[in-house]
Backbone as JSON Lines, residues from 0, in Angstrom:
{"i":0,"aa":"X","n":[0.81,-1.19,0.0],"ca":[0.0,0.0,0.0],"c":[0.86,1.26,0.0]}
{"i":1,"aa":"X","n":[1.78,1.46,0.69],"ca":[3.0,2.75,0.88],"c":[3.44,2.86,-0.76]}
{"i":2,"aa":"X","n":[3.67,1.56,-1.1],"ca":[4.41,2.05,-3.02],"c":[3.13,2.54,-3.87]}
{"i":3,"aa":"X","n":[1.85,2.58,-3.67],"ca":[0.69,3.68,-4.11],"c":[1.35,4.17,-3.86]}
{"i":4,"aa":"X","n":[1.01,5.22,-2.41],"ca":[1.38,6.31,-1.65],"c":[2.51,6.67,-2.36]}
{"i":5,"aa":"X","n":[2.89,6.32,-2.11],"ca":[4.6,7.13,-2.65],"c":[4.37,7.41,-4.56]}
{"i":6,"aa":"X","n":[3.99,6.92,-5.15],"ca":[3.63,7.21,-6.38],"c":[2.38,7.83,-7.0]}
{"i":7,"aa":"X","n":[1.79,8.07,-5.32],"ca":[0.54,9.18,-5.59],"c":[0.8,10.14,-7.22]}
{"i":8,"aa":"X","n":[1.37,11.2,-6.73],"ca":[2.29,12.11,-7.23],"c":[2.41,11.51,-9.3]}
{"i":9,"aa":"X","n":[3.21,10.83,-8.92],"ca":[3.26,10.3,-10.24],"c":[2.5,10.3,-10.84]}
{"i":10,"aa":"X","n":[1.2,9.02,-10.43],"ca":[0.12,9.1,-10.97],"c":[-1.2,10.15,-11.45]}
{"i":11,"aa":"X","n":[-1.26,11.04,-10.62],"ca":[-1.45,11.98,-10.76],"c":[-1.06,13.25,-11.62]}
{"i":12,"aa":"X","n":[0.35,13.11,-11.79],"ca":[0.59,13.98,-12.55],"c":[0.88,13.71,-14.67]}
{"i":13,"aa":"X","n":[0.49,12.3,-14.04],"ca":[0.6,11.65,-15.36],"c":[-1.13,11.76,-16.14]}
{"i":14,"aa":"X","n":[-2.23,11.7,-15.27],"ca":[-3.03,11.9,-15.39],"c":[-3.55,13.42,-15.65]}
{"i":15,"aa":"X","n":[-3.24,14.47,-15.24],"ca":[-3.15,15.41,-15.5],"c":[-2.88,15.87,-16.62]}
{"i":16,"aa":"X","n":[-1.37,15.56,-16.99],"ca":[-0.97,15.75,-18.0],"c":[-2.0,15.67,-19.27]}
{"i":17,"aa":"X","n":[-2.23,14.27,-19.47],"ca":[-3.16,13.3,-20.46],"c":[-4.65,14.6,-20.55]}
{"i":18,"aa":"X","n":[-4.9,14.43,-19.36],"ca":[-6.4,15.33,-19.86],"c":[-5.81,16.92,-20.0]}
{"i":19,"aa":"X","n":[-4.67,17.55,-19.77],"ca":[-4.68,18.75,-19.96],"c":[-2.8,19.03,-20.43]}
{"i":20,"aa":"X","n":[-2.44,19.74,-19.99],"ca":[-0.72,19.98,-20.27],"c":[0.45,19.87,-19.0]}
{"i":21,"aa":"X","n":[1.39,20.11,-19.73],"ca":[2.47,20.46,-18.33],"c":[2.62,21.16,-17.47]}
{"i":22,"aa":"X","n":[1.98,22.11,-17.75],"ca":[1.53,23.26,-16.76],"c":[0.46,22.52,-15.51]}
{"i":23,"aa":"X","n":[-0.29,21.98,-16.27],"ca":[-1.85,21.98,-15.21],"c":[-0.97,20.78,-14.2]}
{"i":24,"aa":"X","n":[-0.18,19.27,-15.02],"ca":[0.38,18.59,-14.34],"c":[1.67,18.86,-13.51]}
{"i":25,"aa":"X","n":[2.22,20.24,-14.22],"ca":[2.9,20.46,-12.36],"c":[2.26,20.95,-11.66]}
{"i":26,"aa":"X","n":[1.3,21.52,-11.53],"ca":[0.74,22.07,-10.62],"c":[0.24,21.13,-9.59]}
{"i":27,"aa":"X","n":[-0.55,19.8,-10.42],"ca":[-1.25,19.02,-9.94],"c":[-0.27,18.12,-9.11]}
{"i":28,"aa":"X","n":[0.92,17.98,-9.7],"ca":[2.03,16.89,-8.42],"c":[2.71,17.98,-7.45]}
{"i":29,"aa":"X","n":[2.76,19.1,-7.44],"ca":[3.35,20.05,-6.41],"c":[1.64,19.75,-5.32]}
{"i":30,"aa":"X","n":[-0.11,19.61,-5.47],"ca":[-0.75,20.06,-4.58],"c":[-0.52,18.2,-4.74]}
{"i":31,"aa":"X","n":[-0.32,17.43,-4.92],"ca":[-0.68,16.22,-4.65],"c":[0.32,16.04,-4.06]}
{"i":32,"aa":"X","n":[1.73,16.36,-3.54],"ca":[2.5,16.08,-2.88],"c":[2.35,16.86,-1.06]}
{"i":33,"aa":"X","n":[1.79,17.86,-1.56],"ca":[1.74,18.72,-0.15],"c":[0.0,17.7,0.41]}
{"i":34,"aa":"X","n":[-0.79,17.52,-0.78],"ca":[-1.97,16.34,0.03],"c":[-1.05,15.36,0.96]}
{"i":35,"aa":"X","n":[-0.29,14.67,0.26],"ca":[0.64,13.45,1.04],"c":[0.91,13.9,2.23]}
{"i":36,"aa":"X","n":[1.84,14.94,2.51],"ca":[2.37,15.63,3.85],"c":[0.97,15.64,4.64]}
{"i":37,"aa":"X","n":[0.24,16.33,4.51],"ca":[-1.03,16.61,4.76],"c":[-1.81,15.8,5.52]}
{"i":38,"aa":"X","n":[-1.83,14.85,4.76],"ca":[-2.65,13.38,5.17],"c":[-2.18,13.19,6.12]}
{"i":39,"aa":"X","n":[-0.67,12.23,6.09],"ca":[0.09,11.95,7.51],"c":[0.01,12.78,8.43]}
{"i":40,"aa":"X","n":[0.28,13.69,8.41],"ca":[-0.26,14.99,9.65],"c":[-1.01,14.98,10.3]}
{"i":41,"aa":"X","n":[-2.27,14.85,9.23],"ca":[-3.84,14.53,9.68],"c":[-4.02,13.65,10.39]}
{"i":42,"aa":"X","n":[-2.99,12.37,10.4],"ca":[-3.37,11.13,11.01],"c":[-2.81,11.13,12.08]}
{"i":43,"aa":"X","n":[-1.92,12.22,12.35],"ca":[-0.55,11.94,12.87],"c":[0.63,11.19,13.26]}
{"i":44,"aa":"X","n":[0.72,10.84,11.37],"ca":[1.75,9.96,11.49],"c":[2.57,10.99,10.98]}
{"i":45,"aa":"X","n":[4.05,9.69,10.96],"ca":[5.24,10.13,10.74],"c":[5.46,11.01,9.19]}
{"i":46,"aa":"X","n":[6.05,11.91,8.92],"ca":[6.3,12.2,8.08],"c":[7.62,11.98,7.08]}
{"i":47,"aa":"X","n":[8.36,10.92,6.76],"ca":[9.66,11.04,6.67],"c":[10.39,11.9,5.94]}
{"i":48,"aa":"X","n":[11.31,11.83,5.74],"ca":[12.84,12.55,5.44],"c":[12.42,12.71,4.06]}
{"i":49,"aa":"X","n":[12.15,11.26,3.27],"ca":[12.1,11.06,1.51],"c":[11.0,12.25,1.66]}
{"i":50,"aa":"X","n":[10.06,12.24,1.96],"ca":[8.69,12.7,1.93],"c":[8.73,14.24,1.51]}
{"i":51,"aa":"X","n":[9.65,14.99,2.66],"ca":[9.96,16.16,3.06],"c":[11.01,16.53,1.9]}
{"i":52,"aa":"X","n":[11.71,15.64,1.63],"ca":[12.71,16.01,0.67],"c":[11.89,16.12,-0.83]}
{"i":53,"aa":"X","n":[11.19,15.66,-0.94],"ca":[10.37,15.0,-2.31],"c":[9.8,16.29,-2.45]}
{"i":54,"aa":"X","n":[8.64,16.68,-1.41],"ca":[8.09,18.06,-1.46],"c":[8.94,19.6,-1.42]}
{"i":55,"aa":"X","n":[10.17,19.39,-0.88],"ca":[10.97,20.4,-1.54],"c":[11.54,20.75,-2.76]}
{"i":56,"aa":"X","n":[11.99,19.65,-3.53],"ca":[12.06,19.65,-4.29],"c":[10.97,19.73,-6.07]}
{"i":57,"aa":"X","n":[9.9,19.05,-5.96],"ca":[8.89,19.48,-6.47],"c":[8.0,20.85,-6.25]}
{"i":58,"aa":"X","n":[8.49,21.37,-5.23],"ca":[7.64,22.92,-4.96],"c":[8.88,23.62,-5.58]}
{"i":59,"aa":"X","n":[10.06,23.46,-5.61],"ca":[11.32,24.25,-6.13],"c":[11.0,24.19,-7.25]}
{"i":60,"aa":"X","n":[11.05,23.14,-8.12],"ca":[11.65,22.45,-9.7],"c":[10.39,23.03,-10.19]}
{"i":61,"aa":"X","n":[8.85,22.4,-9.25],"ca":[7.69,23.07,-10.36],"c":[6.94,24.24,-9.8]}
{"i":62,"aa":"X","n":[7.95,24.82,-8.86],"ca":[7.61,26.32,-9.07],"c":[8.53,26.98,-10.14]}
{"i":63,"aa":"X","n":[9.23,26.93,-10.31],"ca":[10.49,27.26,-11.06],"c":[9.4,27.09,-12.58]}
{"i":64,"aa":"X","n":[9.39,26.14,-12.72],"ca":[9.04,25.66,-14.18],"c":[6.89,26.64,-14.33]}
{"i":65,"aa":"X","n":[6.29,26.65,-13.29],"ca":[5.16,27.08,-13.83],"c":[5.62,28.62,-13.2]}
{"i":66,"aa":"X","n":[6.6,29.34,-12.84],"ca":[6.61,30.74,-12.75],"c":[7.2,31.26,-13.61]}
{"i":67,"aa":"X","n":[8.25,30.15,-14.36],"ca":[9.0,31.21,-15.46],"c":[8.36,30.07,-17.05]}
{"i":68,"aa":"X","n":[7.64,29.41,-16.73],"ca":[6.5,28.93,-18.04],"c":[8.05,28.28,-19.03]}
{"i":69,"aa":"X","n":[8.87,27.04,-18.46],"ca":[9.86,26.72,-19.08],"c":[9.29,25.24,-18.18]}
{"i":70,"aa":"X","n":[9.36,23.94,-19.17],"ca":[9.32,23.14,-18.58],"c":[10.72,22.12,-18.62]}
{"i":71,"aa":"X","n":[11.94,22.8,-18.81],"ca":[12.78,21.98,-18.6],"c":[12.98,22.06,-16.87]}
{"i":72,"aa":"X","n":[12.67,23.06,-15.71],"ca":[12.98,22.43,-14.56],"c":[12.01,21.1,-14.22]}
{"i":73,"aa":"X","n":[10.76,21.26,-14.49],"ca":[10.03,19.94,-13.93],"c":[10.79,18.75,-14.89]}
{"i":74,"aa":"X","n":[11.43,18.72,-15.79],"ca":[12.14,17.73,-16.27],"c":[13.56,17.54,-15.56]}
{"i":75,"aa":"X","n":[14.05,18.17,-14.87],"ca":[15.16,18.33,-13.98],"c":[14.67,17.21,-12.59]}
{"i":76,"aa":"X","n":[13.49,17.82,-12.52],"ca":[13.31,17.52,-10.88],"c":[13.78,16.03,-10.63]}
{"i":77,"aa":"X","n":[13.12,14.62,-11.49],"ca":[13.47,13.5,-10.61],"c":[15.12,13.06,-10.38]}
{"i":78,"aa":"X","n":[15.79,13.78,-11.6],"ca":[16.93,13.78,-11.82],"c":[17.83,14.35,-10.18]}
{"i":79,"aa":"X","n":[17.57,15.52,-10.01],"ca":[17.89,15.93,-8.91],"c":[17.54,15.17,-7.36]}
{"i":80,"aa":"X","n":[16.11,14.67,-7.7],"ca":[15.99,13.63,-6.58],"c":[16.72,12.55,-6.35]}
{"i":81,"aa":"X","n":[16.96,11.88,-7.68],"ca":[17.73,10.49,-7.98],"c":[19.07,10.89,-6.93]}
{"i":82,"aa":"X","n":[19.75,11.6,-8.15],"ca":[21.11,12.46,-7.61],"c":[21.5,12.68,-6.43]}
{"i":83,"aa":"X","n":[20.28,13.37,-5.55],"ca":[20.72,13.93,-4.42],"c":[20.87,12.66,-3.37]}
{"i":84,"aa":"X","n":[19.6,11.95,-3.79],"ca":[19.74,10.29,-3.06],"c":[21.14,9.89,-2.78]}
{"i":85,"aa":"X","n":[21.22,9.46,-4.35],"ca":[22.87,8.78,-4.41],"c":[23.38,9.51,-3.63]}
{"i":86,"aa":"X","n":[23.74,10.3,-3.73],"ca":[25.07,11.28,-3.07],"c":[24.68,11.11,-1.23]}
{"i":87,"aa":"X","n":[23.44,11.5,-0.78],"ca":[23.92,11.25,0.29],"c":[24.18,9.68,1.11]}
{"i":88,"aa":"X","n":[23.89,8.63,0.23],"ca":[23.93,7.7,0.77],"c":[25.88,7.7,0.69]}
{"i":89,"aa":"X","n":[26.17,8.21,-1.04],"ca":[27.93,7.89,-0.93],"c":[28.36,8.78,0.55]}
{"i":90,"aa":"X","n":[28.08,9.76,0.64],"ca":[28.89,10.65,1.5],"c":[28.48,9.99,3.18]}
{"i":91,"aa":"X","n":[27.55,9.46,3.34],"ca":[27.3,8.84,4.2],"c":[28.16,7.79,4.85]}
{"i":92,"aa":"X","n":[28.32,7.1,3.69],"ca":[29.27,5.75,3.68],"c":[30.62,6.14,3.82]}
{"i":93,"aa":"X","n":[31.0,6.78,2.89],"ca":[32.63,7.48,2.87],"c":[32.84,8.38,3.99]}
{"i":94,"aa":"X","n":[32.23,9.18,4.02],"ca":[33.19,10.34,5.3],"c":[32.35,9.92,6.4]}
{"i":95,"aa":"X","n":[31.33,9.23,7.36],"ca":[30.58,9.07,8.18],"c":[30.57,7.78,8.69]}
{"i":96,"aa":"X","n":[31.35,6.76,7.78],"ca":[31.08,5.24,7.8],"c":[29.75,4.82,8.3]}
{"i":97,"aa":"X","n":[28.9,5.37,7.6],"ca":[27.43,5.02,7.93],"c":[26.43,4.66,6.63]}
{"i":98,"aa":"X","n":[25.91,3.25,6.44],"ca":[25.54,2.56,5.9],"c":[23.58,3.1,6.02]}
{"i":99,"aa":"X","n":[23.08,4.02,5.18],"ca":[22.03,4.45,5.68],"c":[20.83,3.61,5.25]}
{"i":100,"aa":"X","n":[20.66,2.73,3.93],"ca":[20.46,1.33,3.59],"c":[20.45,0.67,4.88]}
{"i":101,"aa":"X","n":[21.01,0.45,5.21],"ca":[21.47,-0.65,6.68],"c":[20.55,-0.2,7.8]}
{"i":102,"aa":"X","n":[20.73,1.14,8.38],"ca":[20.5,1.65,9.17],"c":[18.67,2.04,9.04]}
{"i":103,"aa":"X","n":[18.43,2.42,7.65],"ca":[17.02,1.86,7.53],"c":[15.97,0.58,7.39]}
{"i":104,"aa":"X","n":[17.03,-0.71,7.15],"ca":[16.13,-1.93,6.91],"c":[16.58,-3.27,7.71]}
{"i":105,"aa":"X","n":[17.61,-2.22,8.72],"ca":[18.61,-3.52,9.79],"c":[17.02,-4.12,10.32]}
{"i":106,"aa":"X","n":[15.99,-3.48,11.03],"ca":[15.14,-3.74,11.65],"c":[14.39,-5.35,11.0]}
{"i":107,"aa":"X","n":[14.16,-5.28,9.26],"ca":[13.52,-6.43,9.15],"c":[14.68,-7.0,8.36]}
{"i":108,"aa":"X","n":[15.95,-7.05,8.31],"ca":[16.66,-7.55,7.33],"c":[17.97,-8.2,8.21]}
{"i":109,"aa":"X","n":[18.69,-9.17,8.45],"ca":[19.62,-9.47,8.96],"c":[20.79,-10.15,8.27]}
{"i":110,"aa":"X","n":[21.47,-9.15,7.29],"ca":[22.6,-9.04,6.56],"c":[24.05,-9.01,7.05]}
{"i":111,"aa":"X","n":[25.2,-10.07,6.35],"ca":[26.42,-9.97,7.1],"c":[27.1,-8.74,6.54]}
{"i":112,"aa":"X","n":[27.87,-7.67,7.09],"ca":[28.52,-6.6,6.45],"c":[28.51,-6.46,4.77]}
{"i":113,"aa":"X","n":[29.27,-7.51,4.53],"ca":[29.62,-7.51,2.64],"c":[28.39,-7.57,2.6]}
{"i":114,"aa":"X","n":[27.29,-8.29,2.75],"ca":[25.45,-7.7,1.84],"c":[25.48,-6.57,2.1]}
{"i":115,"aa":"X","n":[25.51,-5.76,3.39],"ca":[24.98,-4.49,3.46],"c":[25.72,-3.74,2.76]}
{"i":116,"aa":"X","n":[26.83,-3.72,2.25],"ca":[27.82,-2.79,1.89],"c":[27.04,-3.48,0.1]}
{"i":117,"aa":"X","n":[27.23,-4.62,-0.34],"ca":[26.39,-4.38,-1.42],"c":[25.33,-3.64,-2.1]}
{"i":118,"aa":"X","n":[24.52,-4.11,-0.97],"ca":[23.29,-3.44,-1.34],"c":[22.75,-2.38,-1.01]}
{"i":119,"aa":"X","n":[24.1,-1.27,-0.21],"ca":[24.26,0.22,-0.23],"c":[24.71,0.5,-1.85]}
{"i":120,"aa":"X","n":[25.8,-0.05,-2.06],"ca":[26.59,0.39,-3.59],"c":[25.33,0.25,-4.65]}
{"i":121,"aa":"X","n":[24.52,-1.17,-5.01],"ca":[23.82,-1.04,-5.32],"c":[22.59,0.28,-5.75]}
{"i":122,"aa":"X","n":[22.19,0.41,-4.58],"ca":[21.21,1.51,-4.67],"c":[21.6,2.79,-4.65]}
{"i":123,"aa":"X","n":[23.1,2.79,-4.35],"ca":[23.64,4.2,-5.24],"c":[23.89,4.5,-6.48]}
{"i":124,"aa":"X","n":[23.99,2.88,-7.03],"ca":[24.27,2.8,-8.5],"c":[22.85,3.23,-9.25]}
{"i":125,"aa":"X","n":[21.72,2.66,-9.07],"ca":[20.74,3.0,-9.03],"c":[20.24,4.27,-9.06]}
{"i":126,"aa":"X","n":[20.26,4.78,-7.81],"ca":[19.73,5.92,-8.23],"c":[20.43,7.19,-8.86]}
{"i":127,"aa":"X","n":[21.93,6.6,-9.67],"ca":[22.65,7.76,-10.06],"c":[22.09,7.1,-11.81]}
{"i":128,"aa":"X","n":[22.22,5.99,-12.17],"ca":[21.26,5.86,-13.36],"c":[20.24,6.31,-13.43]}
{"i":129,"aa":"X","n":[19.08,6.24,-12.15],"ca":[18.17,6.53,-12.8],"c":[18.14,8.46,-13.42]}
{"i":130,"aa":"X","n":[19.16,8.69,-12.56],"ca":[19.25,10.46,-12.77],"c":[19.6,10.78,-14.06]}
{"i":131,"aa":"X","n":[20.4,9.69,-14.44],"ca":[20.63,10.01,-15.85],"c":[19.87,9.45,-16.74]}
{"i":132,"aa":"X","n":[19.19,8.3,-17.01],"ca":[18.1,8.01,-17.7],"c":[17.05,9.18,-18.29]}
{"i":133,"aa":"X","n":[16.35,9.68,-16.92],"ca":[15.84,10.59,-16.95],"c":[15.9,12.07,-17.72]}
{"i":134,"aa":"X","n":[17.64,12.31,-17.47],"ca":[17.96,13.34,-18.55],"c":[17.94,13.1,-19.72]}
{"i":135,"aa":"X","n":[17.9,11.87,-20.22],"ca":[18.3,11.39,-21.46],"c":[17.24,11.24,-22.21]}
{"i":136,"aa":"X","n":[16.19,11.02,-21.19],"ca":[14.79,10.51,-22.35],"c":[14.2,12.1,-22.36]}
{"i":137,"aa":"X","n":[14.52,12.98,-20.87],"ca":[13.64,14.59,-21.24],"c":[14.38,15.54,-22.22]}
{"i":138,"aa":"X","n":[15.58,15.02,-22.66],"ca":[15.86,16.21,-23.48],"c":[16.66,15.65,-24.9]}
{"i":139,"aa":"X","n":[15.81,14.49,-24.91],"ca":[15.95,13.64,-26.56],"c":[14.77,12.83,-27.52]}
{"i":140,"aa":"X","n":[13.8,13.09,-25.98],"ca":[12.46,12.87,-26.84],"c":[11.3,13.42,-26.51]}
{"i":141,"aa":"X","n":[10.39,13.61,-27.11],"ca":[9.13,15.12,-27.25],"c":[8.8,14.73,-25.53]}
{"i":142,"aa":"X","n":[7.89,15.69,-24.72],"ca":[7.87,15.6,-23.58],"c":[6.6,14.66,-23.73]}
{"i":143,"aa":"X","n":[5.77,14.64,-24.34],"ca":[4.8,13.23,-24.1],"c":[5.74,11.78,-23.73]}
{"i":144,"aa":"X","n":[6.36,11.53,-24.5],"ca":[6.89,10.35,-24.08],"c":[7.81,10.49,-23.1]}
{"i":145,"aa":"X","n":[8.73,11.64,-22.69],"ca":[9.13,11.8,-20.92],"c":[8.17,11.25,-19.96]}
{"i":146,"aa":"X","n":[6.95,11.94,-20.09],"ca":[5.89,11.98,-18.83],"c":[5.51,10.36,-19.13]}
{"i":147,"aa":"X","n":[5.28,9.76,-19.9],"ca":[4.8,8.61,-19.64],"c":[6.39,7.3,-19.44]}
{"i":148,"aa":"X","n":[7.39,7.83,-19.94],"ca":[8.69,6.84,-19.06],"c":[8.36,7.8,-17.88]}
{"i":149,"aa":"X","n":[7.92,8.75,-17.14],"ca":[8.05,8.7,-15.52],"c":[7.29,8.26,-15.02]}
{"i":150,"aa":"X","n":[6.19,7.18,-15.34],"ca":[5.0,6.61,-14.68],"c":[6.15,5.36,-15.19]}
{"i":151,"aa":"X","n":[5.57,5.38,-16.13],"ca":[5.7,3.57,-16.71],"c":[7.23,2.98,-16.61]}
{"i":152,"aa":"X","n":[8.44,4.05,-16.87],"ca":[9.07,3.76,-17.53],"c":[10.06,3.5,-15.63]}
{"i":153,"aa":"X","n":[9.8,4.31,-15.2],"ca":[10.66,4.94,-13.59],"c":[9.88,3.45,-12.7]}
{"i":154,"aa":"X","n":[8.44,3.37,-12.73],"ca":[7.9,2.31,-12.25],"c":[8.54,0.97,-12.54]}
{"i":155,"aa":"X","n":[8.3,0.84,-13.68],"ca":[8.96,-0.76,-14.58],"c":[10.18,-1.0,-14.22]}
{"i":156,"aa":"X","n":[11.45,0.16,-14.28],"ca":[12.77,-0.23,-13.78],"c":[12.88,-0.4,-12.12]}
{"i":157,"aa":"X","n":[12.12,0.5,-11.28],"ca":[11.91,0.13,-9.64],"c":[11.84,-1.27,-9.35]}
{"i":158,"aa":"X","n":[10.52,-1.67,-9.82],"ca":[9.87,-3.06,-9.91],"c":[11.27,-3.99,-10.13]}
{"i":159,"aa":"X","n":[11.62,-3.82,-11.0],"ca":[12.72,-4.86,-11.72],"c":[13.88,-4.5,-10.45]}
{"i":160,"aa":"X","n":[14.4,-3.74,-10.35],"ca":[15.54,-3.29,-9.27],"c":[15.21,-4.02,-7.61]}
{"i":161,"aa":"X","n":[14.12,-3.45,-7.73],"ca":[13.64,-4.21,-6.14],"c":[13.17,-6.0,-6.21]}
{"i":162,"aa":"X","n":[13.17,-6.93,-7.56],"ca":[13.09,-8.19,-7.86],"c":[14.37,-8.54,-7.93]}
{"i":163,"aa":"X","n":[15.14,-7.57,-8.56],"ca":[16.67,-8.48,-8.41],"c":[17.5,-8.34,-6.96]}
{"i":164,"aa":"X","n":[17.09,-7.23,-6.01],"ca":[17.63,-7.2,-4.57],"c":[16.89,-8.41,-4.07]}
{"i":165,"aa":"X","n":[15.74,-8.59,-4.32],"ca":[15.03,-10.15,-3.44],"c":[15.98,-11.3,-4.15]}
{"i":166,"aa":"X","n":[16.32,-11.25,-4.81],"ca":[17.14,-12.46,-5.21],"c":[18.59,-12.19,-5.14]}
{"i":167,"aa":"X","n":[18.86,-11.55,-5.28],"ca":[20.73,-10.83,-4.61],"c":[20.34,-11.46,-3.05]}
{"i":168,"aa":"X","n":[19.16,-11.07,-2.23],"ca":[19.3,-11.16,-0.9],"c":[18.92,-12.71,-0.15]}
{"i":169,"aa":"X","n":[18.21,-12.96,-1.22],"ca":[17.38,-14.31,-0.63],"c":[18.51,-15.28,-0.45]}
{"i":170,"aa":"X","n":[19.67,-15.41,-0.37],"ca":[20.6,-16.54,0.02],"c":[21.03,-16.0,1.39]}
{"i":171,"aa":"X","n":[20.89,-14.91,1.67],"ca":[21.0,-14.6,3.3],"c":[19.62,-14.84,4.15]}
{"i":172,"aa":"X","n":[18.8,-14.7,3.8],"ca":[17.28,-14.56,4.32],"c":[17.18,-16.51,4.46]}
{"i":173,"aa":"X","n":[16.85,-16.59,6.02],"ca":[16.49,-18.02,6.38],"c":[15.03,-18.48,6.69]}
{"i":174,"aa":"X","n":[14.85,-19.7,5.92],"ca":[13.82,-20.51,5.76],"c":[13.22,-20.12,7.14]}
{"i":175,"aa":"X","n":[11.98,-20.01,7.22],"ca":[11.09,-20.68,8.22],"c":[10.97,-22.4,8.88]}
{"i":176,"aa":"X","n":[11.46,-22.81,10.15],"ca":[11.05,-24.03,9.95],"c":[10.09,-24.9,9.6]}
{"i":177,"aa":"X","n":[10.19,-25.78,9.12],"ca":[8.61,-26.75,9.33],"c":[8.49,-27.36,10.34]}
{"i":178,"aa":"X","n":[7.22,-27.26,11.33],"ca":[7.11,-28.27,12.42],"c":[6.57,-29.17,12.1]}
């Protein structure tokens, strides 16, 4: 249910798009992201870090882009998200020796060092492709087909990324017994 949630936004702004333009769909993922904040609030749950970071950056990138009527920042934005990811997980690891992968999924995951240090590198590798993917498809092909690789295209590679960590991981992860 949380990977909806978290792709509220997306969906939404992909929908937007379709019935109207780039304009109406940044608008529509800048108020559908501050709904998200919103909600949790409402409930009073947690708000996290991604969350807070996500909504800064989409109120920056698509204010930027519907105040000066240029839509290469909202084509910037996931790029910069990707990016900023990677980077703080490297700088994390390197100058902090802190594994933030680890430190977020130690709770349900019980990995010997070399996995965790994998599957930190991993998801830095990750999200520094996906930053560049992203540049590559917004400023080499018409923006219709951008907006639909950021639903379909950002979704489809997640999916696939998070199927090959279950199988990278599943030789550490132990059976349940049978009684």
């Amino acid at each position: 249910m949380k990977i909806l949630f978290d792709f509220f936004p997306i969906v939404l702004f992909f929908v937007a798009y379709k019935f109207g333009d780039i304009w109406i769909a940044t608008g529509v993922a800048i108020a559908a992201t501050f709904l998200q904040v919103g909600w949790l609030m409402l409930r009073k749950k947690t708000v996290d870090m991604m969350l807070w970071f996500s909504l800064a950056v989409i109120v920056l990138m698509g204010g930027a882009t519907l105040l000066l009527h240029d839509e290469t920042f909202i084509k910037w934005k996931p790029t910069i998200f990707y990016w900023v990811l990677a980077t703080v997980l490297l700088i994390a690891e390197v100058f902090f020796r802190k594994n933030l992968v680890r430190s977020m999924q130690s709770k349900v995951l019980q990995l010997p060092d070399a996995a965790w240090r994998k599957l930190l590198l991993s998801w830095i590798a990750f999200f520094a492709a996906m930053g560049g993917i992203n540049l590559y498809v917004a400023f080499n092909y018409p923006t219709e087909t951008w907006v639909n690789f950021k639903l379909f295209g950002f979704m489809g590679m997640f999916f696939v990324f998070i199927i090959a960590q279950a199988f990278m991981l599943a030789k550490y992860v132990e059976a349940e017994p049978h009684e």
